[in-house]
C-alpha positions in Angstrom: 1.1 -5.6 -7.8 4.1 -3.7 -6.4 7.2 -4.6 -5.6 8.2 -1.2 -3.5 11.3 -2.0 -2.0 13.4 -2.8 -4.8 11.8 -1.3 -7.5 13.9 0.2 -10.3 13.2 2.6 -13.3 15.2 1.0 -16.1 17.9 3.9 -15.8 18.7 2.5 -12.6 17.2 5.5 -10.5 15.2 4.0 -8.0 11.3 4.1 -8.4 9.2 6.1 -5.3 5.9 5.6 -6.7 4.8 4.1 -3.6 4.5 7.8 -2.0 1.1 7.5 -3.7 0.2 4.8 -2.2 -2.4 6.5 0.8 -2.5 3.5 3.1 0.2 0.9 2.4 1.4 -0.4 5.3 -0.6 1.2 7.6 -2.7 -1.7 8.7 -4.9 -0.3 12.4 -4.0 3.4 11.9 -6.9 5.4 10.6 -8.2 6.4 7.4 -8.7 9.6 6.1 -12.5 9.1 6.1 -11.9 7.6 9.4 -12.4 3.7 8.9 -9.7 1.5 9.7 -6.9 0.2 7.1 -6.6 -3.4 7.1 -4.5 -5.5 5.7 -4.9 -9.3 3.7 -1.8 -11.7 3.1 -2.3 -14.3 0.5 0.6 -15.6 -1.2 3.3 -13.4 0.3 1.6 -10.5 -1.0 -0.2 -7.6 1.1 -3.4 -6.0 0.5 -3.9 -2.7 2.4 -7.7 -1.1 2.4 -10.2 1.0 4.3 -13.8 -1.3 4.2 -15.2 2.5 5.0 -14.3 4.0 2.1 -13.1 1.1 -0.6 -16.3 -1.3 -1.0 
């Protein structure tokens, strides 16, 4: 898991790892491959994915 918006190295400098991230809270915009992201809540917690291109 990731906790992206107060995420800290432990220097104190925040942490922007979640550039990486290539569809995080994008849920309906398209996919590079051109599926769909989608997202799934459980627990607080959200799980972004393309069904095209993650099986």
């Amino acid at each position: 898991g990731s906790s992206l918006r107060d995420f800290a190295r432990p220097d104190g400098e925040l942490g922007y790892f979640s550039k990486q991230f290539a569809v995080y809270g994008r849920e309906g915009e398209p996919c590079g491959c051109g599926g769909t992201v989608h997202r799934y809540v459980e627990g607080g917690r959200s799980t972004f994915w393309c069904p095209a291109c993650q099986k």
